[in-house]
DSSP file (Angstrom, degrees, kcal/mol; ACC not computed):
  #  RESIDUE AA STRUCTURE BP1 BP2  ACC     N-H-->O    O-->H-N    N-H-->O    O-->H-N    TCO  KAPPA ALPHA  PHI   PSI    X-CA   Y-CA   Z-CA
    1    1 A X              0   0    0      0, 0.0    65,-1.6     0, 0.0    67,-0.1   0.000 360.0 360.0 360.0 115.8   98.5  108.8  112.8
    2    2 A X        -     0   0    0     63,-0.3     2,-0.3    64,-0.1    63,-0.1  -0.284 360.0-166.4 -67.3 157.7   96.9  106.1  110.7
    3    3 A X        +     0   0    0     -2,-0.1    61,-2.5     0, 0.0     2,-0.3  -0.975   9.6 175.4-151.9 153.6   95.4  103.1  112.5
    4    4 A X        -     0   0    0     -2,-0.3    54,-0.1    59,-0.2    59,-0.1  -0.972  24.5-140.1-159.7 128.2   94.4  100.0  110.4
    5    5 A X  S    S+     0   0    0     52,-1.4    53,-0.2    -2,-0.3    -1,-0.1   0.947  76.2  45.4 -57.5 -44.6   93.1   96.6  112.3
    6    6 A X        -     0   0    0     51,-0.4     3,-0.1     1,-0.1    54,-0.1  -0.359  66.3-140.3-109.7 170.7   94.7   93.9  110.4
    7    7 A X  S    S+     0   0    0      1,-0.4     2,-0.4    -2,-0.1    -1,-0.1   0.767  89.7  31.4-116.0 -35.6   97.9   93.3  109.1
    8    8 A X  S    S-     0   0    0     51,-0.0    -1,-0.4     0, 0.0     2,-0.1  -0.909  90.9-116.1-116.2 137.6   97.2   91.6  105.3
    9    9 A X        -     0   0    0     -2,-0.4     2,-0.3    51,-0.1    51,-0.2  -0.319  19.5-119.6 -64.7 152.3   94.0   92.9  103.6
   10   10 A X        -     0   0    0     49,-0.4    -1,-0.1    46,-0.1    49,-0.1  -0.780  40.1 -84.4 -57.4 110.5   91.2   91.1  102.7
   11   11 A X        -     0   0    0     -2,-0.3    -1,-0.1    74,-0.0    50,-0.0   0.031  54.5-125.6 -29.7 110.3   89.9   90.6   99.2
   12   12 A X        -     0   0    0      4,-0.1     2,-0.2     3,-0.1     3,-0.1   0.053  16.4-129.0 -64.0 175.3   87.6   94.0   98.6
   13   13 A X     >  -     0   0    0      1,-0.1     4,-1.4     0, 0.0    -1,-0.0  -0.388  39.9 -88.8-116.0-174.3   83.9   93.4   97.6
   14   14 A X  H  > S+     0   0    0      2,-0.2     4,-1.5    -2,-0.2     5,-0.3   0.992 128.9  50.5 -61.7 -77.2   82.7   95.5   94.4
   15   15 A X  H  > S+     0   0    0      1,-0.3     4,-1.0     2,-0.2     5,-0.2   0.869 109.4  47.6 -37.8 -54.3   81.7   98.5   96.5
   16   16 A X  H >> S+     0   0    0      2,-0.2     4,-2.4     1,-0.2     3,-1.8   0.968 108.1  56.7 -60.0 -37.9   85.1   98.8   98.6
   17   17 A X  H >X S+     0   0    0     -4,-1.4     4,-1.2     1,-0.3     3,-1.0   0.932 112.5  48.1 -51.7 -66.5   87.1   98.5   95.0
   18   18 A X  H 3X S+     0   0    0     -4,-1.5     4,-1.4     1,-0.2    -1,-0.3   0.672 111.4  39.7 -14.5 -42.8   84.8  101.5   94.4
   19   19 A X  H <X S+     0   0    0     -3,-1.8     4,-2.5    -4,-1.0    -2,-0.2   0.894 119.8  54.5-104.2 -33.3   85.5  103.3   97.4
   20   20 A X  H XX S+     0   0    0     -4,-2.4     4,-2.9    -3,-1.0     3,-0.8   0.941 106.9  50.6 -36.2 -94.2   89.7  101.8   96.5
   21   21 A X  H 3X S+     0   0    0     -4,-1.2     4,-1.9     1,-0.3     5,-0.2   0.754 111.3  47.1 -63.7 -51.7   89.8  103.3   93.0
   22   22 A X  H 3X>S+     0   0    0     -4,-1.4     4,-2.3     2,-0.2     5,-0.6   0.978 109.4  53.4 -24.8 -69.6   88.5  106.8   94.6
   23   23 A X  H <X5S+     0   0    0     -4,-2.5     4,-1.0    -3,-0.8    -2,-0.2   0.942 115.0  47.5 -49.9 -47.7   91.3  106.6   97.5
   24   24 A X  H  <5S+     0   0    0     -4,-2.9    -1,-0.3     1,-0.2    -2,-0.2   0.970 113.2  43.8 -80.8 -31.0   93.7  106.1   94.5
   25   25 A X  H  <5S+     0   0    0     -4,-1.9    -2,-0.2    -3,-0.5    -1,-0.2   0.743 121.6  32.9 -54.7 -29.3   92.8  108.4   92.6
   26   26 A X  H  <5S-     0   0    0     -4,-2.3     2,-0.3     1,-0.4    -3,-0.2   0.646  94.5-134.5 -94.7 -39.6   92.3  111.1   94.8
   27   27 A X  S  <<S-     0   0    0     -4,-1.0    -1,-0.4    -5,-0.6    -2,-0.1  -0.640  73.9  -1.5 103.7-175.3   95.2  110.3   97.3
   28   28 A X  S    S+     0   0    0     -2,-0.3     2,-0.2    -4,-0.1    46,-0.2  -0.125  82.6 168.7 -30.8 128.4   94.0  110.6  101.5
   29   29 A X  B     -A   73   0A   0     44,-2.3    44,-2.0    42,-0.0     2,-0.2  -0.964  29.7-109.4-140.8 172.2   90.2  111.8  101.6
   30   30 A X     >  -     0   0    0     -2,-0.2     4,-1.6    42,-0.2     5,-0.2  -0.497  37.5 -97.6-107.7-160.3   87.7  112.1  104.0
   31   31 A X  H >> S+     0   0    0     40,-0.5     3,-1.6     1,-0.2     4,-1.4   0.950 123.4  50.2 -72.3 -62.3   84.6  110.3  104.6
   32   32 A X  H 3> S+     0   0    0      1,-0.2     4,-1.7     2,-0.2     5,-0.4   0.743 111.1  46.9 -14.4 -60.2   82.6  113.5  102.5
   33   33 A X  H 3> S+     0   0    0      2,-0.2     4,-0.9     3,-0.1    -1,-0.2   0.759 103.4  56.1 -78.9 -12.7   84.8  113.5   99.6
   34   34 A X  H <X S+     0   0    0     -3,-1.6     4,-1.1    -4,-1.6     3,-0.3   0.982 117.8  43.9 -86.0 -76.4   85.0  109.7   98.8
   35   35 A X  H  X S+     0   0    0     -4,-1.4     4,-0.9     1,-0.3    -2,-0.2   0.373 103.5  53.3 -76.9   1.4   81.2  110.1   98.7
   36   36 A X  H  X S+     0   0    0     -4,-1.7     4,-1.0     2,-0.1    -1,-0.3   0.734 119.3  47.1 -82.7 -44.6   80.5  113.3   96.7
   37   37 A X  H >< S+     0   0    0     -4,-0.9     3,-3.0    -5,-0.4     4,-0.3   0.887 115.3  40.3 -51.0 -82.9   82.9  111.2   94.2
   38   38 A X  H >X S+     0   0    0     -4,-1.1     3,-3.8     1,-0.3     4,-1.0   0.844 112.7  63.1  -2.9 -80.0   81.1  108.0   94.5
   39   39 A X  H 3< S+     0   0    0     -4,-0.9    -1,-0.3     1,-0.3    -2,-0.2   0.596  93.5  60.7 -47.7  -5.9   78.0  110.2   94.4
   40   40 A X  T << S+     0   0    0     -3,-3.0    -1,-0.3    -4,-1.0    -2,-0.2   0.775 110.4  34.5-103.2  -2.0   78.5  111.3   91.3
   41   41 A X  T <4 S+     0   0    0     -3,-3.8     2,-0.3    -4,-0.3    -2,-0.2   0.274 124.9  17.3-112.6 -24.6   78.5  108.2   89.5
   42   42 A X  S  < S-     0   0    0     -4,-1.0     2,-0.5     2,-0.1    -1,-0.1  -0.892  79.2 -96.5-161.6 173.0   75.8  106.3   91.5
   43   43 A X        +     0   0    0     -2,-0.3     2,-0.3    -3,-0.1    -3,-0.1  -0.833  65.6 136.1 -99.9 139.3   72.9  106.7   94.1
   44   44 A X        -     0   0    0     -2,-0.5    -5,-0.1    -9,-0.1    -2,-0.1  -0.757  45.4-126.9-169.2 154.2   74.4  106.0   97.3
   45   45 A X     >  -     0   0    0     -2,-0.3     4,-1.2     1,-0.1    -6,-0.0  -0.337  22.6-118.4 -91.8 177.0   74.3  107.8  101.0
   46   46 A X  H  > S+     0   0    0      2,-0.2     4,-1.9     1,-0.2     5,-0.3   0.960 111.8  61.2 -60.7 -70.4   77.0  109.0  103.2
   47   47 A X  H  > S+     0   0    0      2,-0.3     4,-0.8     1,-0.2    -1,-0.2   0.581 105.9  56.9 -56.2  -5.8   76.5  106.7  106.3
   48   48 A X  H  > S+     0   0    0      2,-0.2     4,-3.1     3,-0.1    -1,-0.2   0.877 110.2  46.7 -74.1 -56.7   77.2  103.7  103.4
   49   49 A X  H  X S+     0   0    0     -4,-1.2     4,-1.0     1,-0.2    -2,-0.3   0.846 112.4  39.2 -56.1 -51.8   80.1  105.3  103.0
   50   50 A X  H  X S+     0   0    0     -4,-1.9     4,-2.4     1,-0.2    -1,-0.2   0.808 118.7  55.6 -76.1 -21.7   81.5  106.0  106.4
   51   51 A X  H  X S+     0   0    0     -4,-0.8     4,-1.6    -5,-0.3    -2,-0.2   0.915 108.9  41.0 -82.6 -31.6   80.2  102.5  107.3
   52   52 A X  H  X S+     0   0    0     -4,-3.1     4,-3.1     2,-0.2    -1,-0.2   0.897 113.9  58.6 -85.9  -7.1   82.0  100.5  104.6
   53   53 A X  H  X S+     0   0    0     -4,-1.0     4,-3.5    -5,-0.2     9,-0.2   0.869 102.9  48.7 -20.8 -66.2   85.0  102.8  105.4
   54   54 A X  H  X S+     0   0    0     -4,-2.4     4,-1.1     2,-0.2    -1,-0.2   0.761 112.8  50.2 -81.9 -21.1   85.0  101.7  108.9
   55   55 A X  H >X S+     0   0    0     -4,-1.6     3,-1.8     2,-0.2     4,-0.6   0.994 110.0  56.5 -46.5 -65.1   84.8   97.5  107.3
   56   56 A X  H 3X>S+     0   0    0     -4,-3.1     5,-3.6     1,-0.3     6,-1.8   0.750 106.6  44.9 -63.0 -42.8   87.7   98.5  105.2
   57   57 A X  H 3<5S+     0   0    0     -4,-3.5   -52,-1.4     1,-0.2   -51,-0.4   0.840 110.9  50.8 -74.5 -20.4   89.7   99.5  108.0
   58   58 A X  H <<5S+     0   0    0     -3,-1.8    -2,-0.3    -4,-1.1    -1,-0.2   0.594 114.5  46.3 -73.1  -0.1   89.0   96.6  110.0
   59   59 A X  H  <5S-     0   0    0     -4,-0.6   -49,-0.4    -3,-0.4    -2,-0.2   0.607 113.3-119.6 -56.1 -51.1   89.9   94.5  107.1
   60   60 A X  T  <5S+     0   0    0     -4,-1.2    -3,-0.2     2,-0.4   -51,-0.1   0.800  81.2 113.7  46.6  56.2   92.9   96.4  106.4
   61   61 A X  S   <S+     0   0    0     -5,-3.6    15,-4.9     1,-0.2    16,-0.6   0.584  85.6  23.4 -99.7 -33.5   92.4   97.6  103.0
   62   62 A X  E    S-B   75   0A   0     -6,-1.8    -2,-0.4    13,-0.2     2,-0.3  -0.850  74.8-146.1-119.5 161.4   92.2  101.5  104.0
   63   63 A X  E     -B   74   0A   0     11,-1.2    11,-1.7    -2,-0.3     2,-0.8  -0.998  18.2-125.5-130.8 143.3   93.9  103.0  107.3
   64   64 A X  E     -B   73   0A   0    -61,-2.5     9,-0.3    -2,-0.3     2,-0.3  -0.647   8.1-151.8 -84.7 101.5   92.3  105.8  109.1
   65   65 A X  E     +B   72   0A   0      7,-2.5     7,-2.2    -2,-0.8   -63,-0.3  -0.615  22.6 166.2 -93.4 137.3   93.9  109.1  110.1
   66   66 A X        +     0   0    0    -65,-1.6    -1,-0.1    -2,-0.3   -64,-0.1  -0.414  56.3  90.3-137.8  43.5   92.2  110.4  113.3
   67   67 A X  S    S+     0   0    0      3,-0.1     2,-0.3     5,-0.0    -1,-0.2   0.566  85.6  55.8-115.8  -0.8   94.7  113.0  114.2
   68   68 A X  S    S-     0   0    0     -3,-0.2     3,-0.2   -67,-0.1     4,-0.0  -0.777  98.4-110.0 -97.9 147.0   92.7  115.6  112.1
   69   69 A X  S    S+     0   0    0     -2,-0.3     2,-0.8     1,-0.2    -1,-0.1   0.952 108.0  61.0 -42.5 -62.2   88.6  116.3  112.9
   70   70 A X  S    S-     0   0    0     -3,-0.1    -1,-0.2     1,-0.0    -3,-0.1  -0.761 103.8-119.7 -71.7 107.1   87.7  114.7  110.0
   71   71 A X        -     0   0    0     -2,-0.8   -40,-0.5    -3,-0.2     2,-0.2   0.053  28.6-149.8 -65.5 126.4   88.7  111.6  110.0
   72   72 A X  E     - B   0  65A   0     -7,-2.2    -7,-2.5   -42,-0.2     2,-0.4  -0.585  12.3-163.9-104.1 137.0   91.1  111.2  106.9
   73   73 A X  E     +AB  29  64A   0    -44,-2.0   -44,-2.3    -9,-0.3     2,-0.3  -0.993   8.8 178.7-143.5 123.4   91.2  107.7  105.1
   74   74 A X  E     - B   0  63A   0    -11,-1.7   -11,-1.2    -2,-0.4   -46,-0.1  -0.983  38.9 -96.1-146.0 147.1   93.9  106.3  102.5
   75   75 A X  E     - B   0  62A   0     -2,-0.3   -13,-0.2     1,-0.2   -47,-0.1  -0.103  24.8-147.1 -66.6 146.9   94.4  103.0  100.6
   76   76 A X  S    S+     0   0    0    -15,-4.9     2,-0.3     1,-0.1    -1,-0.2   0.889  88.3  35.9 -70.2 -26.8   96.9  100.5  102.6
   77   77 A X  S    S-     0   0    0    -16,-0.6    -1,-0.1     2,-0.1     5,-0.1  -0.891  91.8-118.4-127.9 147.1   98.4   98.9   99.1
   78   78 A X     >  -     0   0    0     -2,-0.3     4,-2.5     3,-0.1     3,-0.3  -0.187  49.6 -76.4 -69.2 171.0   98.9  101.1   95.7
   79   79 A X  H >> S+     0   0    0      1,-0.3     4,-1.0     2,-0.3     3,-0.7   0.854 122.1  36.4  -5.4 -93.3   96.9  100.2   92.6
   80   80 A X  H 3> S+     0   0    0      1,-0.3     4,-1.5     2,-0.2    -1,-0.3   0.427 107.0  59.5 -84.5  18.9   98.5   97.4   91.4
   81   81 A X  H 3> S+     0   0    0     -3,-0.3     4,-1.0     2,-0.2    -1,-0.3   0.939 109.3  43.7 -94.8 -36.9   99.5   95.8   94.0
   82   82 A X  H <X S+     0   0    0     -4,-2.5     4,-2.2    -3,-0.7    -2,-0.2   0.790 116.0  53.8 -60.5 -49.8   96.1   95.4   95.2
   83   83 A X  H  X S+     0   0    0     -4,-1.0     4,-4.4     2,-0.2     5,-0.5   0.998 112.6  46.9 -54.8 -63.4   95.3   94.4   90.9
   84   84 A X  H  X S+     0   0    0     -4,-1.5     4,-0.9     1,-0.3     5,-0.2   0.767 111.5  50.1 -39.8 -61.3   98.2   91.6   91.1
   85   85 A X  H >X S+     0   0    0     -4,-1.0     4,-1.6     1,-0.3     3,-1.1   0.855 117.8  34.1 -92.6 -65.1   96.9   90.3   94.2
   86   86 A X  H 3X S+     0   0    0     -4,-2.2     4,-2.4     1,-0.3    -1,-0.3   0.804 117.5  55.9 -85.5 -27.5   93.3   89.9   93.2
   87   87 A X  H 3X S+     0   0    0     -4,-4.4     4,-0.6     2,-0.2    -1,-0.3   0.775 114.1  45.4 -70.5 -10.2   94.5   88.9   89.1
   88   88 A X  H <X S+     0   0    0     -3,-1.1     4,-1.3    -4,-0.9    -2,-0.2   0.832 106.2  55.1-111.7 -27.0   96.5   86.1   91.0
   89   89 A X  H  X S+     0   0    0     -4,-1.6     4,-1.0    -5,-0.2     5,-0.3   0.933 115.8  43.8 -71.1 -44.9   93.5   84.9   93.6
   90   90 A X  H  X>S+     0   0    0     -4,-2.4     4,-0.6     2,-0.2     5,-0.5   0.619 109.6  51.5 -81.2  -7.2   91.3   84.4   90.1
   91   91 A X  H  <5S+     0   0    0     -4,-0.6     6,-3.7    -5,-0.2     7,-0.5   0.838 122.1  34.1 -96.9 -16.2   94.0   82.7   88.2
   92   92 A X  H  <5S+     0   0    0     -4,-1.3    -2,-0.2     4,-0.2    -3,-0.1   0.949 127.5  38.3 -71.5 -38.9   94.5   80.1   91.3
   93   93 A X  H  <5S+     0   0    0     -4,-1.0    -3,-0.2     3,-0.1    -1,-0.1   0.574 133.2  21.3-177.0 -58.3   90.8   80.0   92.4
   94   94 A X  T  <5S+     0   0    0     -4,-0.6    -3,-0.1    -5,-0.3    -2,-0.1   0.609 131.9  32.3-121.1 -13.1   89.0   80.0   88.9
   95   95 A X  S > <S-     0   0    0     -5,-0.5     3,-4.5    -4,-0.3     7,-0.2  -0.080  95.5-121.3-139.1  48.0   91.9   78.6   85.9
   96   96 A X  T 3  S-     0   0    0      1,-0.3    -4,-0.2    -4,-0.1    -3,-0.1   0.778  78.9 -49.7  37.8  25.4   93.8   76.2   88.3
   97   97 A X  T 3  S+     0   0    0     -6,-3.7     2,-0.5     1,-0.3    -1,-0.3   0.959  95.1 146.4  57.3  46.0   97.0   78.6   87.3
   98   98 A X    <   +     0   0    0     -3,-4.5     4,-0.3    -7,-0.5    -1,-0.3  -0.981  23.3 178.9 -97.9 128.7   96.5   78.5   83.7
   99   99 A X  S  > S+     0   0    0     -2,-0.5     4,-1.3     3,-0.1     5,-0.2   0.642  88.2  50.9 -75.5 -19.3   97.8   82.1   82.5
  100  100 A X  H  > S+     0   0    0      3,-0.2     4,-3.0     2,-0.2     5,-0.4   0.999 109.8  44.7 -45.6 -69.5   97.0   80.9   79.2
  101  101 A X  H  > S+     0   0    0      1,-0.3     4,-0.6     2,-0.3     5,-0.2   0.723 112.2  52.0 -63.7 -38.0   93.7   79.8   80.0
  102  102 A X  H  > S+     0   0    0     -4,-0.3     4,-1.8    -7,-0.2    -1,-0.3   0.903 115.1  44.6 -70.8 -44.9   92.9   83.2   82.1
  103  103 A X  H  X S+     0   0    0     -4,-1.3     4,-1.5     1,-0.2     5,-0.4   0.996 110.2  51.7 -83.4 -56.0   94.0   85.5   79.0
  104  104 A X  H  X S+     0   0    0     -4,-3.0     4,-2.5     2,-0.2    -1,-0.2   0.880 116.2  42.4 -51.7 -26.8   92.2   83.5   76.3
  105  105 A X  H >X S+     0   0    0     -4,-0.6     4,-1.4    -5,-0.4     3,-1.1   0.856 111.2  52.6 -77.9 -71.7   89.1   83.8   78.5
  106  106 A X  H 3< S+     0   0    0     -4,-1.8     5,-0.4    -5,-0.2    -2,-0.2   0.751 119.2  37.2 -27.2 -35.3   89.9   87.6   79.2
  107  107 A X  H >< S+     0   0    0     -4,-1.5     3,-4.3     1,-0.2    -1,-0.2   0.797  99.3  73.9 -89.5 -40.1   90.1   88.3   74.9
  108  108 A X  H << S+     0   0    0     -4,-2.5    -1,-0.2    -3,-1.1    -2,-0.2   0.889  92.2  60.3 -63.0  -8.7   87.3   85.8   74.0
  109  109 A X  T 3< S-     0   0    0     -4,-1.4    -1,-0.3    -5,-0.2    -2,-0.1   0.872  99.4-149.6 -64.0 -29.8   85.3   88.8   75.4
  110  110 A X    <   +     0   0    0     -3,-4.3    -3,-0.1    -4,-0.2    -2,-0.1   0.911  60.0 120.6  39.8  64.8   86.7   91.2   72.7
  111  111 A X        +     0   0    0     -5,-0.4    -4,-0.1     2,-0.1    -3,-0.1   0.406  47.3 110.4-109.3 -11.8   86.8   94.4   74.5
  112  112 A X        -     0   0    0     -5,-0.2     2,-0.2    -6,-0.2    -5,-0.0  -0.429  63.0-138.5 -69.7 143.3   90.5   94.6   74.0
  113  113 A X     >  -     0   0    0      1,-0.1     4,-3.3     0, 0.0     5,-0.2  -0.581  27.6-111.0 -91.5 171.9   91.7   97.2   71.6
  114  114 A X  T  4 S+     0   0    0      2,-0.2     4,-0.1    -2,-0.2    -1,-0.1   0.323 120.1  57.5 -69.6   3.9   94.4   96.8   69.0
  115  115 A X  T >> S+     0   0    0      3,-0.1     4,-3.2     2,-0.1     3,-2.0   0.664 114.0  40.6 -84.3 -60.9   96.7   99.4   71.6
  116  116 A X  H 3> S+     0   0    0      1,-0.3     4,-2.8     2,-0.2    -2,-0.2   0.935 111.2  54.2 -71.2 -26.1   96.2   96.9   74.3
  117  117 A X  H 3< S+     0   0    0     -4,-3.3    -1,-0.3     2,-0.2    -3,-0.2   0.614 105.9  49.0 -42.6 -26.3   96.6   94.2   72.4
  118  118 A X  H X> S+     0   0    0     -3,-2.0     4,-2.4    -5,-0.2     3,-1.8   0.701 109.0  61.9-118.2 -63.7  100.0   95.3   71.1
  119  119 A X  H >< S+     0   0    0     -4,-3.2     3,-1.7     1,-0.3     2,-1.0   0.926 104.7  47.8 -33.0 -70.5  100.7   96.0   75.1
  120  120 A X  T 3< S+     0   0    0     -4,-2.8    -1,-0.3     1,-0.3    -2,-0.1  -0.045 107.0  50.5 -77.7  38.1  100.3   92.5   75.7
  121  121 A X  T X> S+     0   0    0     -3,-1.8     4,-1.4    -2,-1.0     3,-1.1   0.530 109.6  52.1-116.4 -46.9  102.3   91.3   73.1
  122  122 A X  H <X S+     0   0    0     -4,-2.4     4,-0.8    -3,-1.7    -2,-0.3   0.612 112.8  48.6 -73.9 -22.9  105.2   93.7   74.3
  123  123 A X  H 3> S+     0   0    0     -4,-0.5     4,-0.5     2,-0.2    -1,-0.3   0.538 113.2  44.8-114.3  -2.7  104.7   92.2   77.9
  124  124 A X  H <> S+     0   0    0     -3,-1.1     4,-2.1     2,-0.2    -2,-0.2   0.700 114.8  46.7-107.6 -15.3  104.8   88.6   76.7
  125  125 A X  H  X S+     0   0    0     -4,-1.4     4,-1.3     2,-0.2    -2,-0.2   0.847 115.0  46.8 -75.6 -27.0  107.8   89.2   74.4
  126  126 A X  H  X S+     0   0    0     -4,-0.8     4,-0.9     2,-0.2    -1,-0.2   0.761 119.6  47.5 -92.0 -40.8  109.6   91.2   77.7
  127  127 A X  H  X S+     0   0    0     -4,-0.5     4,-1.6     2,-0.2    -2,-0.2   0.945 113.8  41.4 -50.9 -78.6  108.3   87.9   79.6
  128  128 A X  H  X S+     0   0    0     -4,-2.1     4,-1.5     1,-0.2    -2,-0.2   0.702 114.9  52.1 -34.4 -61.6  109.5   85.5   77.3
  129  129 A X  H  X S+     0   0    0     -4,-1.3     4,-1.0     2,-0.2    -1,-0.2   0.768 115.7  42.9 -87.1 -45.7  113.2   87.5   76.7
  130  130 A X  H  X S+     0   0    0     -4,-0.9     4,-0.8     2,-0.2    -1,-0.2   0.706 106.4  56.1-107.8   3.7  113.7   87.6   80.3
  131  131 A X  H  X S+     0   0    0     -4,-1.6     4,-1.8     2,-0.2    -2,-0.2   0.782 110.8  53.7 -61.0 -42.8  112.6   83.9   81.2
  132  132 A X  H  X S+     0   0    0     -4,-1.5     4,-1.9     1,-0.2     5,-0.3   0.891 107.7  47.1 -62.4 -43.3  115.5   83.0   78.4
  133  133 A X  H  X S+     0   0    0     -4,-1.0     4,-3.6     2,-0.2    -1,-0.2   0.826 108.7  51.6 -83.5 -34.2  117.9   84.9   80.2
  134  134 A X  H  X S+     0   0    0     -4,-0.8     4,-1.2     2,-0.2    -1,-0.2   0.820 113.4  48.4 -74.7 -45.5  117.1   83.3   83.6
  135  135 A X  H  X S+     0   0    0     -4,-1.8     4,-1.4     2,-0.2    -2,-0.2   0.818 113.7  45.4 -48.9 -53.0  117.5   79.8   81.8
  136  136 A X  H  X S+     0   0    0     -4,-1.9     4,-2.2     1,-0.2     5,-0.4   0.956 115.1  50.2 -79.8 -57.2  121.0   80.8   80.1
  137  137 A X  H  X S+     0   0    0     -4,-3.6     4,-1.2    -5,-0.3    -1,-0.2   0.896 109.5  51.1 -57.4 -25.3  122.0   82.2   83.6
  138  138 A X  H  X S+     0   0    0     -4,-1.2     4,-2.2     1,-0.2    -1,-0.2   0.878 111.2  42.4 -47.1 -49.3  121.0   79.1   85.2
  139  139 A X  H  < S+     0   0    0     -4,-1.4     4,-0.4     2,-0.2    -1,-0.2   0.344 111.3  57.8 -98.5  -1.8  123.1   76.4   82.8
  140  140 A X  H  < S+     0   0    0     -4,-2.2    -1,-0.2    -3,-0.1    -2,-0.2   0.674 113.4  42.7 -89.3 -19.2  126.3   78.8   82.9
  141  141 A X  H >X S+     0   0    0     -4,-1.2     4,-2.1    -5,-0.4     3,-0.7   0.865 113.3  47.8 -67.7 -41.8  126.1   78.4   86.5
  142  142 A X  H 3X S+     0   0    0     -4,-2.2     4,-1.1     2,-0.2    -3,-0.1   0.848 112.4  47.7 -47.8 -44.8  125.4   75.1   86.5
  143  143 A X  H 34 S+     0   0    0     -4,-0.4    -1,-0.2     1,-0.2    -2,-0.1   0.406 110.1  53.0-100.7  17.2  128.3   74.2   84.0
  144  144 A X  H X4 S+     0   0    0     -3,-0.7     3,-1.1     3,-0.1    -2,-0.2   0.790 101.9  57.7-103.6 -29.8  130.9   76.4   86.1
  145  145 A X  H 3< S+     0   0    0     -4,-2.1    -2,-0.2     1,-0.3    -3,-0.1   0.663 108.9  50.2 -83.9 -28.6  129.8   74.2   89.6
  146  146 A X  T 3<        0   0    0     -4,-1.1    -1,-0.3     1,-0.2    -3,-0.1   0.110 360.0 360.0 -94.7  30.4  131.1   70.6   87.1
  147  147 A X    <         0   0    0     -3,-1.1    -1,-0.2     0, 0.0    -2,-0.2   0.103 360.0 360.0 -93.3 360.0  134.6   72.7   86.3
């Protein structure tokens, strides 16, 4: 049995994304194994660990399962659903809902490689291709509703 406090999560801080991207990788862990992971990367104790744990479930980012001794912990939303959510609070929040404006900022950095670059080319052309199609379907509906 999971228990989770809330019903929609709360943006995670740096650390909980940390303790997130474990929990996805790993699938359900307990409080021990999210912090030998952690711990292998960074200085950090246990009781940090079970204490931002126990935030994250009142939050309702992780939910707890307490039907085992050790209390078992797994993230409430997959990957990207959690990415979307937080890419879509910064493009309202910091570029007024320019996506332009958010990907020009995101490139001028130039950490993209020429694979991901080529990705996002493929996703604006896939974008692009099925915006057209949404348009076309629109105005053939439109011009069967004046017959």
């Amino acid at each position: 049995m999971f228990l989770r406090m809330t019903s929609s999560p709360q943006k995670p801080t740096a650390s909980e994304l940390e303790i997130l991207r474990v929990l996805w990788s790993r699938g359900p862990s307990t409080v021990r194994e999210v912090y030998e992971s952690l711990s292998e990367k960074r200085s950090i104790g246990y009781t940090t660990v079970l204490k931002l744990l126990q935030i994250m479930t009142t939050k309702g980012s992780v939910r707890r399962n307490e039907t085992r001794r050790a209390h078992v912990y797994e993230a409430c939303l997959p990957a990207e659903q959690t990415k979307r959510q937080l890419a879509g609070d910064i493009l309202q929040r910091v570029f007024e809902g320019s996506a332009s404006q958010l990907m020009m900022h995101a490139l001028a950095g130039g950490k993209a490689s020429r694979e991901e670059i080529k990705e996002l080319r493929g996703m604006l052309d896939e974008y692009e291709k099925n915006d057209r199609n949404e348009r076309n379907d629109r105005h053939e509906k439109k011009e069967g509703n004046r017959r």
